[in-house]
N, C-alpha and C positions, 0 to 999 in steps of 0.2 A: 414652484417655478422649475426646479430640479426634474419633478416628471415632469412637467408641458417640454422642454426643451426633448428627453429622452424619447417622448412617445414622437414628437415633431422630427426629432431627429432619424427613427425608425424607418416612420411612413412615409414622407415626404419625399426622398430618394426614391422611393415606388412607383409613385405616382407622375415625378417627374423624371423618371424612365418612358412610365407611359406616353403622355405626352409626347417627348423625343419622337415614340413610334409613331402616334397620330401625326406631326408635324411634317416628319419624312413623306409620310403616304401624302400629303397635302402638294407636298413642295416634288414630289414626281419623283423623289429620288428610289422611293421603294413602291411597286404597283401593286395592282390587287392579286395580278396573277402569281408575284413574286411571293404572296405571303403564306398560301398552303407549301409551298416547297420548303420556303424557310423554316416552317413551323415542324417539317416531317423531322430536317433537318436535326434540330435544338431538340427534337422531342425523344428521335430516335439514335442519336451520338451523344449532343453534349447531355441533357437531362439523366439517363444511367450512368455516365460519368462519375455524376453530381452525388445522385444516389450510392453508387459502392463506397467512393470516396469518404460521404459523412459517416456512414456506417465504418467502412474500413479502419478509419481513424479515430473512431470514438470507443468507450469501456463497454460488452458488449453487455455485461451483467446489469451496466446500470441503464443501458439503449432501449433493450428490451422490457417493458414493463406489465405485464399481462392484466392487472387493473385497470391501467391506464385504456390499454388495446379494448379490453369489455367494455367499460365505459362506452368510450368512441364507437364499437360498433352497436352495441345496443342501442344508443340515442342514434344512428343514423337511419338504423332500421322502424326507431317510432319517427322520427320526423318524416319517413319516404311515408308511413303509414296515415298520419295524420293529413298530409299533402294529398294524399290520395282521397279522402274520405274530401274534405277543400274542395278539390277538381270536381269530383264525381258532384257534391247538391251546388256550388258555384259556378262554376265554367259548364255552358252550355253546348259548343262546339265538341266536338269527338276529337279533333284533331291534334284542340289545343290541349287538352288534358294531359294528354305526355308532356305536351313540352313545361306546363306549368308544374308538374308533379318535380319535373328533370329542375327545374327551375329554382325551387324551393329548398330540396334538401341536396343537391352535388354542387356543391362549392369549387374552388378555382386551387384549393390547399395546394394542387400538385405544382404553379407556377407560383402563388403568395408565400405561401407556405414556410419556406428555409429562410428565402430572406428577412423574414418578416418575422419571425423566430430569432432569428441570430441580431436584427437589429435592435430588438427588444432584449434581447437578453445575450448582451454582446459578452464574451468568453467563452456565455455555455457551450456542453457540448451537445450541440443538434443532431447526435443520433437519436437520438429519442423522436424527433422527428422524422427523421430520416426512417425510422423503422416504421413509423405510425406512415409514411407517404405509401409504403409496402403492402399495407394493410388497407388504409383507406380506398384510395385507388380502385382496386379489383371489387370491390363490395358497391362502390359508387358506379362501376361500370356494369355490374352485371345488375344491378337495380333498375338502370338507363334501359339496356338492351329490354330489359322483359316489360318497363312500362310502355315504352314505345312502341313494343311489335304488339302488345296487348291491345293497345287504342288502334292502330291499323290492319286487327284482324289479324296478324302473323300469329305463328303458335312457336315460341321461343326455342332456340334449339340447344338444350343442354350439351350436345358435343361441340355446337359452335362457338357454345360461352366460355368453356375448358379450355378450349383452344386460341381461342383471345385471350383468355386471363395468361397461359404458358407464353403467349408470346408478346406478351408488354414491355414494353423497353426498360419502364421505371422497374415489375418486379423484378426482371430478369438482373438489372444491376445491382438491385437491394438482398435478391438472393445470393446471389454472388459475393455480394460485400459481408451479410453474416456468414457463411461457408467458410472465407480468405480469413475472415476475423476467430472465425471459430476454430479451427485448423492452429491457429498462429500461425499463417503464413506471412512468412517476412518480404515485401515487392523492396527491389532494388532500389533507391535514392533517385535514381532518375526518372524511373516509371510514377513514384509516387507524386514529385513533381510536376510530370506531365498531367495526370489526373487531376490534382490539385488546381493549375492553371486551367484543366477542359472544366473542372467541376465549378471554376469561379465566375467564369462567361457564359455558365448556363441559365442562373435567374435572370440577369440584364437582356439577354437574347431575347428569352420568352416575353419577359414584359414589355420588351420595346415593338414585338410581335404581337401584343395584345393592343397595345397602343394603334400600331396601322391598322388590326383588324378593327376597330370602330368604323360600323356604317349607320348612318341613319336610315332607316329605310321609311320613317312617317309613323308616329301610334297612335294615328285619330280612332284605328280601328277596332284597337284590341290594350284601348290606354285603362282599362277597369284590369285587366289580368295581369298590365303588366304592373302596376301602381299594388296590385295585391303582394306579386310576387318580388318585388324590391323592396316595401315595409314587411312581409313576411321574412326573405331569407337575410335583411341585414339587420333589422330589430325584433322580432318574436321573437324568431327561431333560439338567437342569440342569447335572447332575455330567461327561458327558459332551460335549455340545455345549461349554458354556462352559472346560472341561477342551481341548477342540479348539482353541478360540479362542485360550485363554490362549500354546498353543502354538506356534500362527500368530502370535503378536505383534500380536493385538489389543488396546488400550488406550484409558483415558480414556473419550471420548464411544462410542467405539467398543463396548469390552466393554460398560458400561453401557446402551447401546440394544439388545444382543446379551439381556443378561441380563434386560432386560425382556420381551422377545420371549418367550426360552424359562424364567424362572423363574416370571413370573407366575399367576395363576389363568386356569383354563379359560375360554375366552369366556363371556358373557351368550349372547348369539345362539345358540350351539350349543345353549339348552333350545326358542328356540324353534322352529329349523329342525329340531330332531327329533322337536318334537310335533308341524309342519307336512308333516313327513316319512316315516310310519309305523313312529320309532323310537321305544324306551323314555323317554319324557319323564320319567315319575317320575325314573327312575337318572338321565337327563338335568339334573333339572336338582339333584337329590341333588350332583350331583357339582360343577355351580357352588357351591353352598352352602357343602360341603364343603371345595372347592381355596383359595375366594375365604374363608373364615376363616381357613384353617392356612395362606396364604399371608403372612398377615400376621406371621409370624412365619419362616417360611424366608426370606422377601426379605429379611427385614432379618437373617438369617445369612448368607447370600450375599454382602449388601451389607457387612457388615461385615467377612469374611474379605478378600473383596475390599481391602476399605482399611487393612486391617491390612497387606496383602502390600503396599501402595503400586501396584497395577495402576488406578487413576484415581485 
């Protein structure tokens, strides 16, 4: 009873954030045009906030885990792999194959992520997280860019990938926070506060942002890829990787950041760099909609098996 209550207690707050944001957009108070400014908004101010902050304020020796970091990247790079190989004998369409590759293995970690981390493992210190958001991030985007110009015929441009990863809000704050942290540099009592306050209105932003972004747009048409890629990216994927981990003797803040990575819902961003990218936007962002409601109920089985087995 003790975990149903803790995992309930986590996710439940997530979701009914969500919500709030779908309700708003229903009831006119926030419109559709409002929600990419919002979103540049939270993504580009409060989100690196968010980022230097956990890092700033966490131990950096124990933040940093470079097992951890292998891990994480080796498994995202076999599951884009596997996804790939999926698309190419499954999905018939050219179009949709980016969007289903994007689908399957870039997860939503950069907005579920921290909260969903600290609700679970309330004290911890989520730099660990916070460093893993630094890391994940730039490897899931540049994954994004070349599968999608790959299926559209573009020919990916390594200077333009350089140049996006240098100018991400989320590394730029997380570099900055181990630099400030590594330095020992000491910010002033009021400055840390205000970060603190920007860094705590960051998750509730995003997700009441992901909330209004739900649209249905119909999946009579493409309900086989999208049905693939929501038992794919919230129970395979999951079953595997975190089955890997478990066995590696990953635990605690560890599993838990792992599980966020790879249980959560498909990124937001993935519907827009696939309509920015001449992939399937509808199935694109079909499949946000989709992942990001039935995950609210896979996480909090994951999360609960989890704590029943005593692995955090």
């Amino acid at each position: 009873m003790n975990s149903l209550t803790i995992c309930l207690g986590a996710i439940t707050p997530l979701f009914l954030t969500m919500a709030a944001g779908f309700a708003a957009k229903r009831a006119g108070i926030v419109k559709e045009s409002d929600i990419s400014r919002m979103n540049a908004v939270a993504f580009k101010a409060f989100m690196p906030v968010m980022c230097f902050y956990n890092i700033y304020n966490s131990d950096l020796s124990s933040a940093v885990r470079p097992r951890l970091i292998l891990f994480a990247v080796c498994a995202i790079f076999a599951v884009f792999g596997l996804s790939l190989g999926f698309a190419a004998l499954f999905v018939p369409r050219r179009d949709r194959r980016g969007v289903v590759v994007q689908g399957l293995y870039r997860s939503n970690f950069v907005i579920l992520g921290l909260p969903f981390v600290s609700g679970l493992m309330e004290g911890a210190d989520v730099g660990v997280t916070a460093v893993m958001s630094a890391i994940v991030v730039p490897v899931f985007n540049v994954l994004a860019v070349i599968v999608l110009e790959s299926y559209n015929g573009k020919k990916p441009s390594g200077k333009k990938l350089a140049l996006d990863i240098a100018k991400n809000p989320l590394i730029v704050g997380s570099v900055l926070g181990i630099l400030t942290l590594a330095t020992g540099l000491k910010l002033p009592f009021p400055i840390v506060n205000f970060l603190r306050d920007m860094g705590k209105a960051a998750s509730p932003l995003m997700l009441f942002l992901l909330g209004a972004f739900f649209r249905f747009n119909g999946a009579k048409d493409h309900w086989k890829e999208l049905l693939a890629v929501s038992l794919g990216r919230l129970v395979v994927i999951p079953a595997l990787v975190l089955g890997a981990a478990i066995a590696l003797g990953f635990r605690d803040i560890e599993l838990v950041t792992l599980l966020a990575i790879f249980a959560s819902s498909t990124a937001v961003a993935s519907f827009t760099m696939a309509e920015q990218m001449g992939g399937d936007a509808a199935l694109a962002g079909d499949i946000v909609v989709a992942t990001s409601t039935l995950a609210s109920f896979t996480l909090f089985g994951w999360s609960f098996l989890f704590k029943v087995l005593n692995l955090y």
